[in-house]
C-alpha positions as CSV (number, residue, x, y, z in Angstrom):
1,X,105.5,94.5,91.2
2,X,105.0,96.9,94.1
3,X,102.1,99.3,93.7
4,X,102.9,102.7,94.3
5,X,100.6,104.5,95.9
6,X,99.5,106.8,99.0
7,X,98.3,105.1,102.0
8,X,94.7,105.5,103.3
9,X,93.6,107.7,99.8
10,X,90.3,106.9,98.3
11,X,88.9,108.3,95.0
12,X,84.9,108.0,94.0
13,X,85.1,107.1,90.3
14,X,81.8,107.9,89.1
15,X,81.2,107.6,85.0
16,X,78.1,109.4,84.1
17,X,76.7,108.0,81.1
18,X,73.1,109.4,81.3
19,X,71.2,112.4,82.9
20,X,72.8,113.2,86.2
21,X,70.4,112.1,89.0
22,X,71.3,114.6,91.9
23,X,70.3,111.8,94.8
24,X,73.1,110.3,93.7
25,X,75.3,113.0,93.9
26,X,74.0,114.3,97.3
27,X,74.8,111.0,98.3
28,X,78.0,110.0,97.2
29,X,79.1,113.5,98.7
30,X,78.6,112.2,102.0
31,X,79.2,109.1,102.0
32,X,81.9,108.1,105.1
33,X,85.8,107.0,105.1
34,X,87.6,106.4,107.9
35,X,89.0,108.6,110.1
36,X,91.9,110.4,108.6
37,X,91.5,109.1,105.0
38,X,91.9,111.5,101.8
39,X,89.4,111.3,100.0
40,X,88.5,112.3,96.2
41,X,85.9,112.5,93.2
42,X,86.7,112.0,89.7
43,X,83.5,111.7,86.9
44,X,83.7,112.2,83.2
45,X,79.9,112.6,80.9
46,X,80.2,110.2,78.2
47,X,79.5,112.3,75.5
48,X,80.8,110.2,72.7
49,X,78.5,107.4,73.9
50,X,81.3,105.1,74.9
51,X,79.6,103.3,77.5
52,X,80.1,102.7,81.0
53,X,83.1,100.5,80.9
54,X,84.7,102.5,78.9
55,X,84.6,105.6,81.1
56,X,85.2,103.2,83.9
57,X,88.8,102.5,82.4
58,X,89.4,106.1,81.5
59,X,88.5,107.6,85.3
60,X,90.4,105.0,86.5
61,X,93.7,105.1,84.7
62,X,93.3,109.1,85.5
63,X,92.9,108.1,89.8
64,X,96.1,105.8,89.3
65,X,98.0,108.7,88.2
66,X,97.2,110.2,91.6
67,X,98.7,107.5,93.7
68,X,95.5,106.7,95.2
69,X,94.9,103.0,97.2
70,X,91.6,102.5,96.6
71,X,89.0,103.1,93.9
72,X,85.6,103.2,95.0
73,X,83.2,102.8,92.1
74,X,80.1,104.5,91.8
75,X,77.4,104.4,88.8
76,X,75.4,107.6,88.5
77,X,72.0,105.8,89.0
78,X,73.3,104.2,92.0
79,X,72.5,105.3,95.5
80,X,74.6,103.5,98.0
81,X,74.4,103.6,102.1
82,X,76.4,106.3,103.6
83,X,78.7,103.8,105.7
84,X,78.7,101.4,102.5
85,X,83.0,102.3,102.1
86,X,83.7,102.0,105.4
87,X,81.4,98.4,105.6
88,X,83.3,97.0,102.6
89,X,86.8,98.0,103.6
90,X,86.7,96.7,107.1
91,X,86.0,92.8,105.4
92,X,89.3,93.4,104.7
93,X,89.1,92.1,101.3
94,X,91.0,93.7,98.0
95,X,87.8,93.8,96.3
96,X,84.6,94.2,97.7
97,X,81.0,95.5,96.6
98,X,77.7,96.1,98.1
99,X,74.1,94.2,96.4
100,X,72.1,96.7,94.0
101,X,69.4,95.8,91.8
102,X,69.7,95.5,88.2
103,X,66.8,97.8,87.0
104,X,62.9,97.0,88.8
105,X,61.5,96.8,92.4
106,X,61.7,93.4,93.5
107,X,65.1,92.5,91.2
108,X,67.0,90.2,93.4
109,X,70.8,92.3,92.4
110,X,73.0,90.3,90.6
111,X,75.7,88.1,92.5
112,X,76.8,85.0,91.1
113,X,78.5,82.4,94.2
114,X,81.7,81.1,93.0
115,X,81.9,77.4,90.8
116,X,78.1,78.7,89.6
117,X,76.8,79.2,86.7
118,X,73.2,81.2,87.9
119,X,72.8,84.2,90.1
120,X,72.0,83.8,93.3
121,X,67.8,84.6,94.2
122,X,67.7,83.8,97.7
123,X,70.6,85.8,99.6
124,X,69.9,87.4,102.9
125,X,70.1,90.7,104.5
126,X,74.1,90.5,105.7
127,X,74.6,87.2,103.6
128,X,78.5,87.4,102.2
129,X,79.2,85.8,99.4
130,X,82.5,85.2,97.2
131,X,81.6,85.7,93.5
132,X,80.8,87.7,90.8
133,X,79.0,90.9,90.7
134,X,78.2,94.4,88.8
135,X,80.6,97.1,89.6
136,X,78.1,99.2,90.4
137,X,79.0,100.2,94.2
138,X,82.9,98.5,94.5
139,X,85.6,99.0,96.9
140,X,89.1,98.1,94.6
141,X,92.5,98.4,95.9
142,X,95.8,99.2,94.2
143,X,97.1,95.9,93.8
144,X,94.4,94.7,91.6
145,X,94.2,97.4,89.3
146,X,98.4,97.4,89.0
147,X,98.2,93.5,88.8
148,X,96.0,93.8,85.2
149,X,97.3,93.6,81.8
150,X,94.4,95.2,79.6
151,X,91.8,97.1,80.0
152,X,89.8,96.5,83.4
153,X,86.5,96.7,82.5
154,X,85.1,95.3,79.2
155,X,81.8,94.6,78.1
156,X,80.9,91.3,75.9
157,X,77.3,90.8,74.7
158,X,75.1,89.7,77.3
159,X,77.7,89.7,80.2
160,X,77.9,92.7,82.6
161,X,81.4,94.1,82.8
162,X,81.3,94.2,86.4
163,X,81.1,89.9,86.1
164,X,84.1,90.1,83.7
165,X,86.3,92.5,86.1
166,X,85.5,90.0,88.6
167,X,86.4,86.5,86.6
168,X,89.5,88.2,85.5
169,X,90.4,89.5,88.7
170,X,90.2,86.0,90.6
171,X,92.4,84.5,87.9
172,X,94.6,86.9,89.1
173,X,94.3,85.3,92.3
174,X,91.6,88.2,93.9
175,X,88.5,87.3,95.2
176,X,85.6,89.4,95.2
177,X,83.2,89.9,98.3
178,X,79.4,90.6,98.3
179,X,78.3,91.8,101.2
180,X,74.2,91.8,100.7
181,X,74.0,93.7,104.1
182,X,75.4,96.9,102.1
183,X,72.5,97.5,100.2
184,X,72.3,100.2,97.9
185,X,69.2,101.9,95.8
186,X,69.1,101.9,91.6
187,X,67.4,105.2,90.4
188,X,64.9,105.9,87.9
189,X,66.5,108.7,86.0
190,X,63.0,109.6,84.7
191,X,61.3,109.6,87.9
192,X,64.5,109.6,90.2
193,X,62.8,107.1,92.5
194,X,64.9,104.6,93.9
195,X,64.8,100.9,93.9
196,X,65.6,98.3,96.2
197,X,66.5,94.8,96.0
198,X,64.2,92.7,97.5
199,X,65.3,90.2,100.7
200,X,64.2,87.6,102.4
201,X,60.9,88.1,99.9
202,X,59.9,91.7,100.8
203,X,61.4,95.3,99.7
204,X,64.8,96.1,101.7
């Protein structure tokens, strides 16, 4: 089946799920595209404590009636480097995501190398790895969002639904990139300090 959609469109799909941490917002707002892209935002407050795959699903099944090409995914604790978009698309890849770390300072991030069971501890800065990974700062295109059958995102115990997009996606014959040069921060929303994954054994 042929997508339909608008070339060169992009929309941030952000699904707040907790307080809104305005570093994250400040950021995502100017984060780049390439030249000439449209570019949009969609975010929904989960209110009805739904959860963040969930709200994933909903924002993007709203951005797919828009005729957009690519879904960039955003969570609201997650800080990602303004050319982060623009690093991931030019791999070329129909999915691919940047490293952030699951919760503390010092967290590796989660990425787990393809035919492995474990995450991967002992990536470097610019490493890129085909795998598994949280969706927390994702570059998707079209063609793997029309090529599901159910909803994208889903959240089993004790598996992040970002690992479960991604195993479903490659049975659907996409692969998913990790770029661990496209580093991106995971905020406190208490505090609203941001934490890095640590590489090559020291803070990014």
């Amino acid at each position: 089946m042929m997508s339909d959609y608008e070339p060169n469109t992009a929309y941030i799909i952000i699904p707040t799920v907790g307080k809104i941490v305005w570093i994250v917002m400040a950021t995502v707002a100017g984060l780049h595209f390439p030249r000439g892209w449209k570019r949009g935002q969609v975010m929904a407050k989960d209110t009805e404590n739904k959860g963040p795959a969930t709200m994933r699903n909903i924002l993007i099944d709203n951005v797919r009636g828009r005729g957009a090409e690519w879904f960039i995914l955003c969570d609201d604790d997650t800080v990602p480097p303004a050319d982060g978009v623009v690093r991931l698309l030019e791999h070329g890849e129909k999915i691919a995501a940047g490293i952030v770390p699951l919760r503390a300072h010092g967290n590796p991030g989660l990425v787990i190398p393809e035919g492995e069971e474990a995450a991967k501890v002992d990536w470097k800065d610019g490493d890129l790895i085909y795998g598994d990974t949280g969706a927390a700062f994702m570059v998707v295109h079209r063609d793997v969002i029309d090529a599901f059958r159910g909803p994208w995102f889903e959240k089993p115990e004790g598996i992040d639904e970002g690992v479960v997009f991604c195993r479903k996606a490659r049975e659907l014959g996409f692969r998913t990139l990790v770029d661990c040069g496209v580093a991106c921060g995971h905020v406190d929303r208490e505090t609203e300090e941001v934490f890095y994954a640590r590489q090559h054994g020291r803070a990014a």
